[in-house]
Steps between C-alpha positions, in 0.01 A plus 500: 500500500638549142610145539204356574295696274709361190483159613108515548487603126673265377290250704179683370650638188179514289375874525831618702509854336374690777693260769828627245385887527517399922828356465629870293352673781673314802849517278471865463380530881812309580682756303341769686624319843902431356440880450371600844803302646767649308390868619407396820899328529604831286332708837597326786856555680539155656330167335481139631693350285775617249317736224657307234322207706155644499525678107586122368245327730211708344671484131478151533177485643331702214673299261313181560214651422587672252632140319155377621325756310690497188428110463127599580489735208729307301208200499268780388730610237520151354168375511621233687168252530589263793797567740724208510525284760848555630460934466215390797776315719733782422223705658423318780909491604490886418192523755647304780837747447311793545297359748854443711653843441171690613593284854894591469451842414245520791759328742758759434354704786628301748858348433422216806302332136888456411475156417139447393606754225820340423321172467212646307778666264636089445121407387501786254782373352321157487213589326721695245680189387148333508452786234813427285354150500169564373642777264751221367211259455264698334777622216537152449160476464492779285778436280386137459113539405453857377497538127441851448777710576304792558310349809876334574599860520198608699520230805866487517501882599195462726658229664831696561315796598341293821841334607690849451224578780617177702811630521436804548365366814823332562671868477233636764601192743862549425438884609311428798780244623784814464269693743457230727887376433572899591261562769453172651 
């Protein structure tokens, strides 16, 4: 959701204050869930999957968004006018991440999804290395074309805040294949 919601702002990014106060509100929602989880694993006597399992699972899973949300209010921060092209393909890879780990995560309930996990994990790691592409590109960009070293400064730590949440994604896949790996 938090996902989408950033990419649809920077798609529509005139007037995207109050889309930015949604995106705080998921983020600290999410926070509210990793929460739940940790008391709920804190209460219960036998778990699914390893408790160190679970605990980095919904760390991870709480930090996308909360790299999501820091680039959101980072733009806001910065004034930034126009998003740049490649921070909307570093979306869009980010989206189609998430998008995959809501179905792995969901598959985890029944280990007979073995392999379309494991195989959903190897796409993960695809689109993260799509990321490290466009990241690469657009500092090239960047260091190539951008004069002022202020808004230098400014894009190359939105930029790195999005693919730290593409690989944060490739953490959460790397997770989810140890459970299956364990469990399978």
């Amino acid at each position: 959701m938090g996902g989408k919601l950033f990419l649809n702002i920077l798609e529509n990014y005139e007037h995207s204050e109050e889309r930015l106060a949604r995106l705080k509100e998921i983020e600290h929602e999410a926070d509210n869930i990793t929460h739940e989880i940790y008391q709920k694993m804190h209460r219960t006597f036998l778990t699914p999957f390893d408790r160190e399992d679970i605990y980095a699972l919904a760390n991870k899973l709480d930090s996308i968004l909360d790299m999501i949300e820091a680039s959101a209010i980072r733009m806001s921060l910065y004034k930034i006018k126009v998003p740049a092209p490649e921070l909307k393909e570093q979306a869009r890879i980010l989206n189609q991440s998430i998008a995959i780990i809501k179905k792995i995560v969901h598959a985890l309930r029944n280990m007979k999804n073995s392999k379309m996990i494991l195989d959903a994990c190897v796409e993960i790691n695809t689109l993260e290395n799509e990321g490290d592409t466009v990241l690469r590109e657009a500092m090239v960009r960047l260091f190539e074309r951008e004069q002022d070293t202020k808004e230098l400064i400014k894009w190359k730590e939105i930029f790195e805040r999005i693919e730290e949440a593409t690989d944060i994604c490739e953490d959460v896949s790397n997770i989810v294949e140890g459970i299956v790996l364990k469990h399978g």
